[in-house]
Predicted model as a PDB file, atoms N, CA, C, CB and O in Angstrom, pLDDT in the B-factor column:
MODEL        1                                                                  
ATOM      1  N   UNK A   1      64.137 189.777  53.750  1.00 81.00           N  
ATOM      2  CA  UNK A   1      65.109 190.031  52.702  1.00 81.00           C  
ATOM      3  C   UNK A   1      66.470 189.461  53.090  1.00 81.00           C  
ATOM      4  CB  UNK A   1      65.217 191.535  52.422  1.00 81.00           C  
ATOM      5  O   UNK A   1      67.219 188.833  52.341  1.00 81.00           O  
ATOM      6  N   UNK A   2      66.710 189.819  54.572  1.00 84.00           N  
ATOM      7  CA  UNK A   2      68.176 188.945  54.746  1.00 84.00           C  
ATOM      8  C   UNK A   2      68.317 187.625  54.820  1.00 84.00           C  
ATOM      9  CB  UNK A   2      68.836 189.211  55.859  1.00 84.00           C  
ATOM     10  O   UNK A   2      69.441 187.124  54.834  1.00 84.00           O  
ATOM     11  N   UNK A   3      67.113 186.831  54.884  1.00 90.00           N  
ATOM     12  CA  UNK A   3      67.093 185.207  54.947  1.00 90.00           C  
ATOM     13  C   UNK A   3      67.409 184.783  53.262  1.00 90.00           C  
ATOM     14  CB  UNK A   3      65.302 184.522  55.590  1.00 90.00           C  
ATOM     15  O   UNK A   3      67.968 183.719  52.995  1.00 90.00           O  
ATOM     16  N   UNK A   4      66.977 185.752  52.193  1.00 84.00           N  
ATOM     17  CA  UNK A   4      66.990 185.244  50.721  1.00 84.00           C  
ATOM     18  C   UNK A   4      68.220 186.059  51.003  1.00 84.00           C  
ATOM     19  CB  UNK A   4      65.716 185.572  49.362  1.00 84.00           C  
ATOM     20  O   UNK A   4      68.887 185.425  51.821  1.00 84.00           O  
ATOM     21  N   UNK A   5      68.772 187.110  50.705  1.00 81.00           N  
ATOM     22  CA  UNK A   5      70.146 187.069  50.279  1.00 81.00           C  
ATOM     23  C   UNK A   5      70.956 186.267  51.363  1.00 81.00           C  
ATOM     24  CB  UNK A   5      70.714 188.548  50.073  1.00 81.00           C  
ATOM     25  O   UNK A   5      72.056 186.816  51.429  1.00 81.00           O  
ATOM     26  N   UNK A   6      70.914 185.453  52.040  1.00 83.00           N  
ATOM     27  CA  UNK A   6      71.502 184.735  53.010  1.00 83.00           C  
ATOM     28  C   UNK A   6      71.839 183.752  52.028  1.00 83.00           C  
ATOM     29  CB  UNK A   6      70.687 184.331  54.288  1.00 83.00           C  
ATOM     30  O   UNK A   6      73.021 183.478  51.821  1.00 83.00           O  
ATOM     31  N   UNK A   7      71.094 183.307  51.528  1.00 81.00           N  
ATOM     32  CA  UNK A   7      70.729 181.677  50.559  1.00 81.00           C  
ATOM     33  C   UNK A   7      71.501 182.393  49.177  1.00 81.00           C  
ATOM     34  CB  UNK A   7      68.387 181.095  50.175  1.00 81.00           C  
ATOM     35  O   UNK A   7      72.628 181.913  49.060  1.00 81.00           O  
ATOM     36  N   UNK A   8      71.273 183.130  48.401  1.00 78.00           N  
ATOM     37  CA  UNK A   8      72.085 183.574  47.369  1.00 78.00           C  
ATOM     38  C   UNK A   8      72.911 184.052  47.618  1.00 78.00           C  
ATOM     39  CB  UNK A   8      71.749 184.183  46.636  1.00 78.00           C  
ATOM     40  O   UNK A   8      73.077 184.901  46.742  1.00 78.00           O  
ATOM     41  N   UNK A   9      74.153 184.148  48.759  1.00 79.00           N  
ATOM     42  CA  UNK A   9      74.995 184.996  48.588  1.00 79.00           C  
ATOM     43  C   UNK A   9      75.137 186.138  48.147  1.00 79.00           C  
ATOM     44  CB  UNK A   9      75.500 184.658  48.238  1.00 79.00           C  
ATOM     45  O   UNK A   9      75.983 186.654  47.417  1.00 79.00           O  
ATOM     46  N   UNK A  10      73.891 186.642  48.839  1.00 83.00           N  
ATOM     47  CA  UNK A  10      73.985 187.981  48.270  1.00 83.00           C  
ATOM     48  C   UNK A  10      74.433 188.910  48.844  1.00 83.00           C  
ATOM     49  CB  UNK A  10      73.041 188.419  47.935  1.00 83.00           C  
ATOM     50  O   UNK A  10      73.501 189.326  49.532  1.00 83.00           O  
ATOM     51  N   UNK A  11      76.214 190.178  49.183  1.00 84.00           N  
ATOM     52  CA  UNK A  11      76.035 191.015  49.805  1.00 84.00           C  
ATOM     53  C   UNK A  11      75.313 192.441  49.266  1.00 84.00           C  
ATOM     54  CB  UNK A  11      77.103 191.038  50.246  1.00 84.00           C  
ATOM     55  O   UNK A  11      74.801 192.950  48.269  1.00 84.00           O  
ATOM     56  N   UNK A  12      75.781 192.796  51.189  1.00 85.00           N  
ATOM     57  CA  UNK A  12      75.005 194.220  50.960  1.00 85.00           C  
ATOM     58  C   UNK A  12      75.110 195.027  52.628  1.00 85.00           C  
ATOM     59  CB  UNK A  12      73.016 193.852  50.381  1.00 85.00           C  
ATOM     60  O   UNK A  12      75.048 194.574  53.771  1.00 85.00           O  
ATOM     61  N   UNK A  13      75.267 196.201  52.150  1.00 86.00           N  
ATOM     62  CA  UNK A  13      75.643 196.830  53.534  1.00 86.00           C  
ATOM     63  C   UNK A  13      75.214 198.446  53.484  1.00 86.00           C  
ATOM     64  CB  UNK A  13      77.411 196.648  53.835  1.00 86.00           C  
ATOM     65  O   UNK A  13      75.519 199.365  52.724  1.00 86.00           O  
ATOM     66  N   UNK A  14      74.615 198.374  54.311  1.00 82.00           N  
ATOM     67  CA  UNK A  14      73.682 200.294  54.144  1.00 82.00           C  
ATOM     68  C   UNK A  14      74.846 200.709  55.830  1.00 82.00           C  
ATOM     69  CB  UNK A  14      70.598 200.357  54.665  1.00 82.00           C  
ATOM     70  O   UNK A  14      75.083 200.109  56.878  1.00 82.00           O  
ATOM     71  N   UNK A  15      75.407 202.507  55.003  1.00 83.00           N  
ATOM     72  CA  UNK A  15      76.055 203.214  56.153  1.00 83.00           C  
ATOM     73  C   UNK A  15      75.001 203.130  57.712  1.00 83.00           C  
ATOM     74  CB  UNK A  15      76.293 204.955  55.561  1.00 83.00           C  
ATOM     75  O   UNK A  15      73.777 203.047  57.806  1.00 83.00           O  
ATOM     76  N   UNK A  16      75.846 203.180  58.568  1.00 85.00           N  
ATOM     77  CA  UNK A  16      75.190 202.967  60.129  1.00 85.00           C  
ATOM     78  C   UNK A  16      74.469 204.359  60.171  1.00 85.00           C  
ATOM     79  CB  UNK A  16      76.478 202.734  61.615  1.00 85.00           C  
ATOM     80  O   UNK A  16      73.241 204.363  60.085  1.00 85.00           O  
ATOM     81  N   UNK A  17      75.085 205.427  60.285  1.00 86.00           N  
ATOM     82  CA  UNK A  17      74.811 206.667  60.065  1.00 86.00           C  
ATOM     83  C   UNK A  17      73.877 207.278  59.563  1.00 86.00           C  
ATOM     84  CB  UNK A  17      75.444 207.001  59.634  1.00 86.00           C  
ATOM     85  O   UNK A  17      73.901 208.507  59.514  1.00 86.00           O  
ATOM     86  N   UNK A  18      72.564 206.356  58.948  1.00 84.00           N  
ATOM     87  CA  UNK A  18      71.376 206.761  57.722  1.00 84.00           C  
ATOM     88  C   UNK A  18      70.411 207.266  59.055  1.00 84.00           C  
ATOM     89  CB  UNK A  18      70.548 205.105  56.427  1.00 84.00           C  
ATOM     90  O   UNK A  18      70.071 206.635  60.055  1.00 84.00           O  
ATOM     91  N   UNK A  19      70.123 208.666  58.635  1.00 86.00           N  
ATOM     92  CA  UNK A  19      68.744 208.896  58.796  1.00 86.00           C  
ATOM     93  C   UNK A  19      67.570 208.504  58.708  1.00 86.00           C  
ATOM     94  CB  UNK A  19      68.571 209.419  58.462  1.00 86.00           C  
ATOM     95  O   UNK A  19      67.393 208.299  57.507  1.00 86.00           O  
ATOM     96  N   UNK A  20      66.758 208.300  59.196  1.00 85.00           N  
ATOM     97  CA  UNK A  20      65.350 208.233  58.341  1.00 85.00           C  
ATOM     98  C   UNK A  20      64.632 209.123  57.518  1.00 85.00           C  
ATOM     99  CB  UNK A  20      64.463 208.032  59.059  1.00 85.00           C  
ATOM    100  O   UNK A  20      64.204 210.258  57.731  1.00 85.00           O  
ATOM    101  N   UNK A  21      64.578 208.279  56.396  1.00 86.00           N  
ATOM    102  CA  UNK A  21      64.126 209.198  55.278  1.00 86.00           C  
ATOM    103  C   UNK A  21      65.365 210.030  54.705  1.00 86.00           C  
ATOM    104  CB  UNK A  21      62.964 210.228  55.836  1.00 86.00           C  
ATOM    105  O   UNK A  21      65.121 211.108  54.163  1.00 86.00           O  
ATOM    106  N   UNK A  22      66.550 209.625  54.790  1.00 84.00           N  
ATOM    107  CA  UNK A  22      67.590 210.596  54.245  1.00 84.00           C  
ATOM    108  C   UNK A  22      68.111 209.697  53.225  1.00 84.00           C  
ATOM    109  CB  UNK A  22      68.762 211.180  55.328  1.00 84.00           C  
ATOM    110  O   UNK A  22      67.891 208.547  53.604  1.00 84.00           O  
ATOM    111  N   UNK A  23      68.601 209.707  52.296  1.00 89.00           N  
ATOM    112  CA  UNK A  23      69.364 209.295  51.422  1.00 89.00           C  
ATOM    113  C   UNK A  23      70.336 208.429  51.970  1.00 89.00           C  
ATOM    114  CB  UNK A  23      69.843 210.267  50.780  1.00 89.00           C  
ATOM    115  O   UNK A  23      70.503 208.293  53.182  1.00 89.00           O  
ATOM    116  N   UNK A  24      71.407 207.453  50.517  1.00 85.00           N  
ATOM    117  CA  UNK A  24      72.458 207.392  51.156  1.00 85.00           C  
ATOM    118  C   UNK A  24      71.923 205.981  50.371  1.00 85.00           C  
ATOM    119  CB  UNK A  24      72.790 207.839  52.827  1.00 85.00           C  
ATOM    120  O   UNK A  24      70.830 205.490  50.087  1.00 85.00           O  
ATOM    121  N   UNK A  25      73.853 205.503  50.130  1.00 81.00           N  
ATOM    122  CA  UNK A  25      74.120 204.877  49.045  1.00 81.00           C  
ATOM    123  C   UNK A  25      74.355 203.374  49.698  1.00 81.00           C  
ATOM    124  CB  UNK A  25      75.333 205.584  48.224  1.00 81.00           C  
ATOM    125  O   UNK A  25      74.605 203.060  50.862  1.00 81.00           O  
ATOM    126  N   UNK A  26      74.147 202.408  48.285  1.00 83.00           N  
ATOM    127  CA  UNK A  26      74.050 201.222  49.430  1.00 83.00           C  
ATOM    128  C   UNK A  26      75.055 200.475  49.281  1.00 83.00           C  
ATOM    129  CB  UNK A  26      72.849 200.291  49.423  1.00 83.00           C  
ATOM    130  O   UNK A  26      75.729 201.389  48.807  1.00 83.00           O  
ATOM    131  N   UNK A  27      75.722 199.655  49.267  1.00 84.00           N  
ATOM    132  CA  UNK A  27      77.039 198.761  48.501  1.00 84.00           C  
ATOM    133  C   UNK A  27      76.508 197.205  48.575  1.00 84.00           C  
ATOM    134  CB  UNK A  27      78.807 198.915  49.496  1.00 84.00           C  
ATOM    135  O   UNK A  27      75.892 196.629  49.472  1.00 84.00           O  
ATOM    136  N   UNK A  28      76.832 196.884  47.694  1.00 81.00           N  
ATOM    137  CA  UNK A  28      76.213 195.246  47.392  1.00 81.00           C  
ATOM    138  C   UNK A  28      76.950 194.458  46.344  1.00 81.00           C  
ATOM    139  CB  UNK A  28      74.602 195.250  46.800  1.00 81.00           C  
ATOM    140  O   UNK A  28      78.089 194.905  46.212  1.00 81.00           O  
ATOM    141  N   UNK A  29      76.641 193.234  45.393  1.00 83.00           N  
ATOM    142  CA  UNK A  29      77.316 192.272  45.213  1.00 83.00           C  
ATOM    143  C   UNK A  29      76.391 192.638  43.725  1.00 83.00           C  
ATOM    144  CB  UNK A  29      77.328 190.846  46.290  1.00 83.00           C  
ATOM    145  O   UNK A  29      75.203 192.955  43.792  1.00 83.00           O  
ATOM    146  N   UNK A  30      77.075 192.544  42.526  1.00 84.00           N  
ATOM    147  CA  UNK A  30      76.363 192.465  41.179  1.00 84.00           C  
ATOM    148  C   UNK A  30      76.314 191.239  40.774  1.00 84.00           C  
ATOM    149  CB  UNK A  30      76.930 193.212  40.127  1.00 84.00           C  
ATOM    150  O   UNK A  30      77.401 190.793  40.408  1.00 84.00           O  
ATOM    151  N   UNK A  31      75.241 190.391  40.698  1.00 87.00           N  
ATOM    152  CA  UNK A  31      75.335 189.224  39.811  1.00 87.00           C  
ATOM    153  C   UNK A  31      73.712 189.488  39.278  1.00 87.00           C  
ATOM    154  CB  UNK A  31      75.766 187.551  40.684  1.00 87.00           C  
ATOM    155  O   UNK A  31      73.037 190.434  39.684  1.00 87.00           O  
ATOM    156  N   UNK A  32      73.227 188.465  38.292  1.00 90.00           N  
ATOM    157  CA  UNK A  32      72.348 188.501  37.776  1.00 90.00           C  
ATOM    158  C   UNK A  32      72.130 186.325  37.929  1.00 90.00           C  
ATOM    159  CB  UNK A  32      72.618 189.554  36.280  1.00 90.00           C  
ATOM    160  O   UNK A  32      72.985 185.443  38.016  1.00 90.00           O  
ATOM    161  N   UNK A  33      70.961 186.280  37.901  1.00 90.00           N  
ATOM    162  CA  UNK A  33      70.521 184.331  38.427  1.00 90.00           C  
ATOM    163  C   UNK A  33      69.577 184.357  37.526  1.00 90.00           C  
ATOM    164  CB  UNK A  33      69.766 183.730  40.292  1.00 90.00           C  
ATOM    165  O   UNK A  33      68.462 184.849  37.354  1.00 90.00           O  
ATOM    166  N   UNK A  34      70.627 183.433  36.797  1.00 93.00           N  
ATOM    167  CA  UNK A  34      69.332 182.437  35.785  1.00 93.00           C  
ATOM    168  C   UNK A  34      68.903 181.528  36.641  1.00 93.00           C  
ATOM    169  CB  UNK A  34      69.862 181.464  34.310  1.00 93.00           C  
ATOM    170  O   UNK A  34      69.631 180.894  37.406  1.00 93.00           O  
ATOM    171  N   UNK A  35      67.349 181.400  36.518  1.00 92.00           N  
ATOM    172  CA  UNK A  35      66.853 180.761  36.866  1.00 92.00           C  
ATOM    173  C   UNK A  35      66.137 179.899  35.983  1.00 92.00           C  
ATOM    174  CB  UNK A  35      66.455 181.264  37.558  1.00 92.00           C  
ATOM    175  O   UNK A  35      65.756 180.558  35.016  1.00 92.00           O  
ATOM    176  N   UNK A  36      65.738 178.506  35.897  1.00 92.00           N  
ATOM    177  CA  UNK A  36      64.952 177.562  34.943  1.00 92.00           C  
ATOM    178  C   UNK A  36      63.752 178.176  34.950  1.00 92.00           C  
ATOM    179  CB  UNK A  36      64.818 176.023  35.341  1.00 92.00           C  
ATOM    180  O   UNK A  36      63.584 179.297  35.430  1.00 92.00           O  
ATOM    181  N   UNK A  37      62.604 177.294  34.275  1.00 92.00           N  
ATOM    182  CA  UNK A  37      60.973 177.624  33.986  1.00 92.00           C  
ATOM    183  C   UNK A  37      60.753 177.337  35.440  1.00 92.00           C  
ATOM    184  CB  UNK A  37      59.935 176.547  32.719  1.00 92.00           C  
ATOM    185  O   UNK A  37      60.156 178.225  36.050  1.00 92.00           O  
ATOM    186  N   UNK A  38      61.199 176.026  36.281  1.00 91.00           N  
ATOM    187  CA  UNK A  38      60.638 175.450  37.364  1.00 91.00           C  
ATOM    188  C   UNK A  38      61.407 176.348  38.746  1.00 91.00           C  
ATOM    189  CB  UNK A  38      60.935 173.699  37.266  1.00 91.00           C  
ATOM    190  O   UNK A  38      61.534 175.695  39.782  1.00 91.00           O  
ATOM    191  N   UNK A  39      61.835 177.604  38.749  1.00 89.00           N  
ATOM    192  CA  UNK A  39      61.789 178.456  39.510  1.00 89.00           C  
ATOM    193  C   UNK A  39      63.300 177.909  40.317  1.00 89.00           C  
ATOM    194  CB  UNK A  39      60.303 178.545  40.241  1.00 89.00           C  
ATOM    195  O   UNK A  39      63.600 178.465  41.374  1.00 89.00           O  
ATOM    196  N   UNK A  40      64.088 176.953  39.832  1.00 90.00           N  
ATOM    197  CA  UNK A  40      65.514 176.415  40.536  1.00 90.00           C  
ATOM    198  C   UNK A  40      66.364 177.369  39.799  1.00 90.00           C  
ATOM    199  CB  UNK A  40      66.025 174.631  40.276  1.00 90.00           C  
ATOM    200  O   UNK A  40      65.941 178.133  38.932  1.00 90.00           O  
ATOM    201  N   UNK A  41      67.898 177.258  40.294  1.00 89.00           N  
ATOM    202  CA  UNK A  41      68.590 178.886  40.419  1.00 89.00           C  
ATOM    203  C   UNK A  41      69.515 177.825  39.644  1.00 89.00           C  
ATOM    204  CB  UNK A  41      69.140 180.005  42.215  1.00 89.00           C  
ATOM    205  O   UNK A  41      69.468 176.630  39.936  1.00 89.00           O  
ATOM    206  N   UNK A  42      70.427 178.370  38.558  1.00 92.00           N  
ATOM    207  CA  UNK A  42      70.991 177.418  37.168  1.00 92.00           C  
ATOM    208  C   UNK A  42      72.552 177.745  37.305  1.00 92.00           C  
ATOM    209  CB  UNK A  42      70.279 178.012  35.330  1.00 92.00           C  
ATOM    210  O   UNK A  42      73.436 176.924  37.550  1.00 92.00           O  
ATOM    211  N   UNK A  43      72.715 179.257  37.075  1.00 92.00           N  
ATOM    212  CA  UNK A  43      73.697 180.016  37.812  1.00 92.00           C  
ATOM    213  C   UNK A  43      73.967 181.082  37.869  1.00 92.00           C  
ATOM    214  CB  UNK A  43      74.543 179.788  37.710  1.00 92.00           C  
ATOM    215  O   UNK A  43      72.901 181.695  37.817  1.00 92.00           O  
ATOM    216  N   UNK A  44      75.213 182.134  37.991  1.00 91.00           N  
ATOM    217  CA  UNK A  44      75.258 183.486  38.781  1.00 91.00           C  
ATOM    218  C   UNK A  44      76.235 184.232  37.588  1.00 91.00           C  
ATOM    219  CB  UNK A  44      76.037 183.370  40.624  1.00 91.00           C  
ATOM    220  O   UNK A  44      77.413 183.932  37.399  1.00 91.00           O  
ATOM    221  N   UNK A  45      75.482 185.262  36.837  1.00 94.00           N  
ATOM    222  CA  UNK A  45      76.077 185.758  36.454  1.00 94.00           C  
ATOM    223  C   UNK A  45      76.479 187.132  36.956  1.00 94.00           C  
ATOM    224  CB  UNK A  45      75.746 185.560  35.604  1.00 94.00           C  
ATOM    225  O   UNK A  45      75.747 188.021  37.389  1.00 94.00           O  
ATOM    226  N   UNK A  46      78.281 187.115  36.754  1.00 91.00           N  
ATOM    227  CA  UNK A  46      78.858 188.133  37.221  1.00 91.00           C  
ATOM    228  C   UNK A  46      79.659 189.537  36.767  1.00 91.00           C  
ATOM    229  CB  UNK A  46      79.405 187.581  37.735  1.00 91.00           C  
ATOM    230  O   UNK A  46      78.890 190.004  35.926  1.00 91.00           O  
ATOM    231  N   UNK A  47      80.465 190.187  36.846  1.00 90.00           N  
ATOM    232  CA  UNK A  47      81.072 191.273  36.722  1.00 90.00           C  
ATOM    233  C   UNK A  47      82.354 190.552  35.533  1.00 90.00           C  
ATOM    234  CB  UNK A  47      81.528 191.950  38.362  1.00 90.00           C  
ATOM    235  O   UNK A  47      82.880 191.030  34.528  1.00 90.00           O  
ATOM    236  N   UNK A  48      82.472 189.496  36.085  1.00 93.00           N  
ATOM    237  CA  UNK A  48      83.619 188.642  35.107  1.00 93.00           C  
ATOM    238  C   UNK A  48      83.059 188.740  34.039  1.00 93.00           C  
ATOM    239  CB  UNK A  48      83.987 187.070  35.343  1.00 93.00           C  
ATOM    240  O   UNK A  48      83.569 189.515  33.231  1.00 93.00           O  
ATOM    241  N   UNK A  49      82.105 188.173  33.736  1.00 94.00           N  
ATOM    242  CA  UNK A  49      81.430 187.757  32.397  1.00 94.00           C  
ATOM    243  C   UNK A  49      81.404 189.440  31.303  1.00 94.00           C  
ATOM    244  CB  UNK A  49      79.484 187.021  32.897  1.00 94.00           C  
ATOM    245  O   UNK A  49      81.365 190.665  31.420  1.00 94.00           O  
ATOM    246  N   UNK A  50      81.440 188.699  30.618  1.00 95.00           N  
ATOM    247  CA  UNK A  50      81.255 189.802  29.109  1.00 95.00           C  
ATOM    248  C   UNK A  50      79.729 190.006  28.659  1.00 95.00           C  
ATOM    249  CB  UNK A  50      82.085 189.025  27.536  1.00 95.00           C  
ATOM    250  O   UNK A  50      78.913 189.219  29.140  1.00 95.00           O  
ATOM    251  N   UNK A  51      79.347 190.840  27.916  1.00 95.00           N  
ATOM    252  CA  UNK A  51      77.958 190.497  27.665  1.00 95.00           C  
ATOM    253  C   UNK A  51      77.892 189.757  26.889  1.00 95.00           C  
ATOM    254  CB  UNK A  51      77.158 191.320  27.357  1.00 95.00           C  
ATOM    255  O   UNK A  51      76.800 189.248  26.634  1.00 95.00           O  
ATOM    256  N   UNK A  52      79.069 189.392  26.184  1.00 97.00           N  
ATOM    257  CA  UNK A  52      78.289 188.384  25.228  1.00 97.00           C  
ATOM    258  C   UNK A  52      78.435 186.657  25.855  1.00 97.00           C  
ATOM    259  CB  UNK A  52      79.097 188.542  23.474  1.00 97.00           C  
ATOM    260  O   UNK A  52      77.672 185.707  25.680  1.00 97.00           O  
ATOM    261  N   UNK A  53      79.599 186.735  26.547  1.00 96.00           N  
ATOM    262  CA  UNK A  53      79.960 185.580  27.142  1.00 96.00           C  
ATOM    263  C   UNK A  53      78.436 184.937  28.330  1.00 96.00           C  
ATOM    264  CB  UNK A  53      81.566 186.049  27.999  1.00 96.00           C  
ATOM    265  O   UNK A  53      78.050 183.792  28.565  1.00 96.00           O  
ATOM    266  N   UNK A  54      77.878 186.460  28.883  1.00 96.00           N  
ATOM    267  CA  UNK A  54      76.397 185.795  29.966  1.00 96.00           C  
ATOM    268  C   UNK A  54      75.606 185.404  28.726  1.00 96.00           C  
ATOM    269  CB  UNK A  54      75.257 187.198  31.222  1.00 96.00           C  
ATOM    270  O   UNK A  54      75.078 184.296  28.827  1.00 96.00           O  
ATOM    271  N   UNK A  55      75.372 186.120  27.450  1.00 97.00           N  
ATOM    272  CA  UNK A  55      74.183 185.425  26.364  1.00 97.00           C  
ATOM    273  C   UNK A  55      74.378 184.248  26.178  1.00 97.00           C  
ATOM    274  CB  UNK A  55      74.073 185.919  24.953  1.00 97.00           C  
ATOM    275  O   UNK A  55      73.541 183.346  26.200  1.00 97.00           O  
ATOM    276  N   UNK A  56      75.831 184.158  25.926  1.00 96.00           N  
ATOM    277  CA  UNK A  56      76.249 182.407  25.272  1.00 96.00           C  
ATOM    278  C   UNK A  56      75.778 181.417  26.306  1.00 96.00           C  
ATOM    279  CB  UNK A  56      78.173 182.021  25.063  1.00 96.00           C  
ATOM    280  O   UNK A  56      75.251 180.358  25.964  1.00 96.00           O  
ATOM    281  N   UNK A  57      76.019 181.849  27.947  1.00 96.00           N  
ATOM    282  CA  UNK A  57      75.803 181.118  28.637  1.00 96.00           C  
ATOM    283  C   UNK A  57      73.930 181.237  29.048  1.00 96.00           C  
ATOM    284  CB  UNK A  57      76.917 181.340  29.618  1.00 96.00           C  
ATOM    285  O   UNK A  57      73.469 180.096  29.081  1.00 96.00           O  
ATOM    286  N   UNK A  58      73.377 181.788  29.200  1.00 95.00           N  
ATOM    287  CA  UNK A  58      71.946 182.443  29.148  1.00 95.00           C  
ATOM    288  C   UNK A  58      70.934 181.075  27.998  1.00 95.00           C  
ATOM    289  CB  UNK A  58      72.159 184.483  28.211  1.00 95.00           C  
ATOM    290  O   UNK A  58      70.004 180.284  28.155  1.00 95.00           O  
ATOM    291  N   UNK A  59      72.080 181.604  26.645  1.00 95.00           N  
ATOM    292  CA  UNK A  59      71.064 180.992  25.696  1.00 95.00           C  
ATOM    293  C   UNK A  59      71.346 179.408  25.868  1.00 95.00           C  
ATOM    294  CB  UNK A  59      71.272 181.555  24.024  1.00 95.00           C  
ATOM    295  O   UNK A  59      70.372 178.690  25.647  1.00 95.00           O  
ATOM    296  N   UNK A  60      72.859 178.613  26.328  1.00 94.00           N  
ATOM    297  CA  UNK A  60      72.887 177.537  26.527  1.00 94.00           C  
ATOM    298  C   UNK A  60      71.697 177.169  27.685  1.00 94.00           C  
ATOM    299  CB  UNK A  60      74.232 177.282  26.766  1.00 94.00           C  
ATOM    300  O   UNK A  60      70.703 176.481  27.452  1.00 94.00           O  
ATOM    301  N   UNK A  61      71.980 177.687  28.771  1.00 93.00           N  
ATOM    302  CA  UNK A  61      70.461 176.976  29.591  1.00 93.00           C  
ATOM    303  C   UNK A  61      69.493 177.104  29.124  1.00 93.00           C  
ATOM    304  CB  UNK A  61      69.989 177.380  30.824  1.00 93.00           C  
ATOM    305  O   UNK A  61      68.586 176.423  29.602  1.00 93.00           O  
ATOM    306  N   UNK A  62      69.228 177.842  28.193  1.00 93.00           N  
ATOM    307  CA  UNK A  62      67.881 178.063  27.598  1.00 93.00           C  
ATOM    308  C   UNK A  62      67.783 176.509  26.217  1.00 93.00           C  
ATOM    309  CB  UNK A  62      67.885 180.079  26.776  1.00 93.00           C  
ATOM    310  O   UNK A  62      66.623 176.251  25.895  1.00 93.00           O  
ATOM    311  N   UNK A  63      68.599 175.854  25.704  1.00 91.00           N  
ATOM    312  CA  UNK A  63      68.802 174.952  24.877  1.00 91.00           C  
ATOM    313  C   UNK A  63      68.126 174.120  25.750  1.00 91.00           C  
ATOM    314  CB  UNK A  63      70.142 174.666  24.389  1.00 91.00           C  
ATOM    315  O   UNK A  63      67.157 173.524  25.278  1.00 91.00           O  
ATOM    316  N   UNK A  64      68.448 173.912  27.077  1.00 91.00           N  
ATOM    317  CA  UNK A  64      68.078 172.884  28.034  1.00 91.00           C  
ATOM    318  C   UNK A  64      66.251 172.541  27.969  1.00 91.00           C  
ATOM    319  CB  UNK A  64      68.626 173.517  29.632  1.00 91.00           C  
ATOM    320  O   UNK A  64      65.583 171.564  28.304  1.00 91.00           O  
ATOM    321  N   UNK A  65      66.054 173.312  27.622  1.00 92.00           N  
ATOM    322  CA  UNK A  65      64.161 173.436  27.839  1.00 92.00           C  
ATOM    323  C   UNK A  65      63.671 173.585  26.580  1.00 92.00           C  
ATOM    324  CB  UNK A  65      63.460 174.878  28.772  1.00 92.00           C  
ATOM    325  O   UNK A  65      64.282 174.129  25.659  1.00 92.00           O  
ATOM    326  N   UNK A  66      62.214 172.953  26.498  1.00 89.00           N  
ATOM    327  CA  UNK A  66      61.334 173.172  24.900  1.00 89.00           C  
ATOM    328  C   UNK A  66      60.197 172.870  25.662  1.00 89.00           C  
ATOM    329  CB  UNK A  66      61.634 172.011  23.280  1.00 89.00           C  
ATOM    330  O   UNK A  66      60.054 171.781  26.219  1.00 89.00           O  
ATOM    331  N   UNK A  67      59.305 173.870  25.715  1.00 85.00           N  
ATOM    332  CA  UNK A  67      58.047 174.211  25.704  1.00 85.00           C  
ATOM    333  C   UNK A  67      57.914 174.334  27.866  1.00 85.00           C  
ATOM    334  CB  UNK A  67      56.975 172.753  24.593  1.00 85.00           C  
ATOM    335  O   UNK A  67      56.923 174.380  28.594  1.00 85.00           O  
ATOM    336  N   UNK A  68      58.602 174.339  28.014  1.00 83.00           N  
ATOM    337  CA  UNK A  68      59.091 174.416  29.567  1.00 83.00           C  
ATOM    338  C   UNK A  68      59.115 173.905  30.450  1.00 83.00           C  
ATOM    339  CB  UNK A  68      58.854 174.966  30.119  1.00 83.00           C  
ATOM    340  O   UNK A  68      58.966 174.068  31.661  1.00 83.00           O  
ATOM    341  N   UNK A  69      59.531 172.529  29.089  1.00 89.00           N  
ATOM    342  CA  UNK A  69      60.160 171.395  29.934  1.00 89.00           C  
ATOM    343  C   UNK A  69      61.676 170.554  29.843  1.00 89.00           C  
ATOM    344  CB  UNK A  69      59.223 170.426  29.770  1.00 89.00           C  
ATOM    345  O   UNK A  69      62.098 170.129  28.767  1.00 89.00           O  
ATOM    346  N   UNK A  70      62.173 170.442  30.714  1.00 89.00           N  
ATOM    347  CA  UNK A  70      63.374 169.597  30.767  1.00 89.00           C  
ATOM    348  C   UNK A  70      63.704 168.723  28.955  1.00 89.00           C  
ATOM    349  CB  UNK A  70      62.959 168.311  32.227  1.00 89.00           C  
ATOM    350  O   UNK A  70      63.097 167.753  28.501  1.00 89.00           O  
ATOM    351  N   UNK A  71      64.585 169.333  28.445  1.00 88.00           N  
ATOM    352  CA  UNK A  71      65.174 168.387  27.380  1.00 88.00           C  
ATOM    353  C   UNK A  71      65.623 166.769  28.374  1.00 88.00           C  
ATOM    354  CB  UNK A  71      66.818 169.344  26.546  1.00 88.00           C  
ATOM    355  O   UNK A  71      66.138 166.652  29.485  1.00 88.00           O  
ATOM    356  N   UNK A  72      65.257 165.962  27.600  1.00 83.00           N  
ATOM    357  CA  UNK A  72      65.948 164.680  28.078  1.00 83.00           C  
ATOM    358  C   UNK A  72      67.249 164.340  27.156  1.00 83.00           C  
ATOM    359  CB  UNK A  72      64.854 163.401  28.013  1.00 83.00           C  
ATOM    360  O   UNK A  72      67.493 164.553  25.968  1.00 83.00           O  
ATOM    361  N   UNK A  73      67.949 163.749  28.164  1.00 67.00           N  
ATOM    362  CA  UNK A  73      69.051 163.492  27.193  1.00 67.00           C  
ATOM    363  C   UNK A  73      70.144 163.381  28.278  1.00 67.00           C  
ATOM    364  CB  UNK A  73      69.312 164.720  25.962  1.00 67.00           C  
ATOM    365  O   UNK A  73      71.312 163.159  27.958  1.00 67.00           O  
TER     366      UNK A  73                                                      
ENDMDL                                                                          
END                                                                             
């Protein structure tokens, strides 16, 4: 798990102090990754974004593809 959030920038940090098996809260990084049909990472949506502003951007990469393949152009 730390080699992939290594590559996405992903943080994240669990208290030193955890028991095993005890609870306890974790702190980390909110984004959400569009990813294409062909499993490549497009980009990072964040805390900035609005919901409607990630759709606009969501449905534009999604313009990019028809039938789940690369638009040419």
């Amino acid at each position: 798990i730390k080699d992939v959030c290594k590559k996405y920038r992903v943080y994240f940090s669990t208290p030193r102090d955890v028991k095993a098996g005890g609870d306890y809260l974790v702190d980390h990084s909110i984004y959400f990754y569009v990813m294409d049909p062909e499993g490549d990472f497009v980009e990072a949506i964040g805390r900035q974004h609005s919901a409607e502003r990630a759709a606009r951007i969501i449905a534009e990469h999604m313009g990019d593809w028809e039938g789940g393949r690369k638009k040419k152009g």
